[in-house]
N, C-alpha and C positions, 0 to 999 in steps of 0.2 A: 250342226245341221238339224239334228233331232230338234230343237226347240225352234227353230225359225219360224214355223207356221205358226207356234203358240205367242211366239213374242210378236210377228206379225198381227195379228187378230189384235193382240192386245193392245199394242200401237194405232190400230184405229178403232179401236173402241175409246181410248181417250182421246185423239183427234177429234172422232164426233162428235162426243161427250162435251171437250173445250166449246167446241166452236159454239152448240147449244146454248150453253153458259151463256158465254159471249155475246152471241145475239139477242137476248132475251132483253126485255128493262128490265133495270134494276130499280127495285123499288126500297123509300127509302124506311129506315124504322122508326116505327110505329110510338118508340119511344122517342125518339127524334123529331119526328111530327109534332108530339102533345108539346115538346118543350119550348118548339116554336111556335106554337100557337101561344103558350102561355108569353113568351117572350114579345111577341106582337102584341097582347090584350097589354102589357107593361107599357110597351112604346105609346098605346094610345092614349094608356092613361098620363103619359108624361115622364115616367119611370126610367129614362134610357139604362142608366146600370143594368137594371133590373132583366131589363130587354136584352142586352149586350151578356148578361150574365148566363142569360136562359137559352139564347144563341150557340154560346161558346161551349156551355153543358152540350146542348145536342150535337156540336160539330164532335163533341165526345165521343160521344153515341155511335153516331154516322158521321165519318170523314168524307162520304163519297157522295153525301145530299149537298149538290150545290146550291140547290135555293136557300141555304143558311149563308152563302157567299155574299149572296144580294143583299140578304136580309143585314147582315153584319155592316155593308157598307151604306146602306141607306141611314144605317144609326149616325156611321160616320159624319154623313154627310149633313143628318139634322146638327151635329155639335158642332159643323164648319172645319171637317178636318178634312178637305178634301184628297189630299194626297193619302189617305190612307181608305178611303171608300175607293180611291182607282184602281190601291192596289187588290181589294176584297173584288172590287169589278172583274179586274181583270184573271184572280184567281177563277173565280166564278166561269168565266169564257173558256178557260183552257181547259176546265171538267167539262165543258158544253157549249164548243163553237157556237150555234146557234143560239145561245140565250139573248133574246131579245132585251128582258129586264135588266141585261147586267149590260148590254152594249148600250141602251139607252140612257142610262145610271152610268154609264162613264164618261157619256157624251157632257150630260149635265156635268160632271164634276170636274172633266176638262174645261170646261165655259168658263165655270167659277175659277177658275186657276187662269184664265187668259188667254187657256189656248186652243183659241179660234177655230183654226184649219184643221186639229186633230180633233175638236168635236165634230168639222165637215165630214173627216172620214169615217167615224161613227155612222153618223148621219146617211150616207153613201151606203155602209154595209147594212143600215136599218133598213134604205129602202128597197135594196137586194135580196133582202131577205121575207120581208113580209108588206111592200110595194106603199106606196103614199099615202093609202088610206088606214093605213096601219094607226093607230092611235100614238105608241110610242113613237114612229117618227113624225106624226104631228106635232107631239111635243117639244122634241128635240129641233126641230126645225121654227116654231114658235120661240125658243128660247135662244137660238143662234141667231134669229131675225131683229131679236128683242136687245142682243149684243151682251158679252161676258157683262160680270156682274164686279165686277174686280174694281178697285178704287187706287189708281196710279199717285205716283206722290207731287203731276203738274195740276191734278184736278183737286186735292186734298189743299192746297193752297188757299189761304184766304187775305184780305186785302188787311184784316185786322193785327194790330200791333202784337208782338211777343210777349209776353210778361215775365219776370226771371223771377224766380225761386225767392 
């Protein structure tokens, strides 16, 4: 009984304290930042390792900057590996429902994979989220209109003979 009121008190002085935390942004570090800039100056220059290297340093860094999620899959996606930029996409979303770059960026890499309707629903949450004139759901809907990118094995057919080995 004697200590109630002091463990009381104390119990919402961290409640408070939490919830503060909590709603605050988090911002991300500074050394996380730099490595990603450096890892983007790599990508432009052509560099993706480099880029991919500089990336995965700063997810080091800071695991909780989701913009390294984007950034990791967009590499994916320049080497054509799109099942693994869906999966950087979609890590990316679950730190940050809202992230427009990483639902747009998964619309795209569903297209290239074939699949149509679940780039529509992309598409749907893009324009839910930040409405038609959004620039990313132009994109995304320019690219759905323009039809996946994918090459089936009835159109990869040609009238020309086989040649054997």
């Amino acid at each position: 009984m004697r200590y109630s009121p002091a463990a009381l008190a104390l119990s919402l002085l961290v409640a408070v304290s939490a919830s503060g935390i909590s709603a605050g942004e988090t911002r991300a570090d500074p050394r996380a930042v730099a490595l990603e800039a450096q890892g983007k100056a790599a990508l432009a220059a052509g560099d993706t390792q480099a880029a991919i290297d500089a990336f995965e340093a700063a997810l080091t860094v800071d695991p909780s900057y989701s913009a390294l999620y984007v950034d990791l899959a967009d590499v994916a996606r320049t080497e054509g590996l799109q099942g693994k930029a869906i999966r950087y996409y979609r890590e990316a979303q679950e730190r940050d429902p809202k992230n427009i770059a990483a639902i747009s960026g998964e619309g795209e890499a569903l297209l290239a994979r074939g699949a149509v309707e679940k780039a529509r629903a992309n598409l749907a949450k893009l324009e839910d989220l930040c409405g038609d004139d959004c620039a990313a759901t132009r994109q995304l809907a320019a690219a759905i209109a323009n039809g996946p990118r994918v090459l089936t094995a009835e159109a990869g057919t040609s009238d020309r003979p086989v040649a054997q080995n």
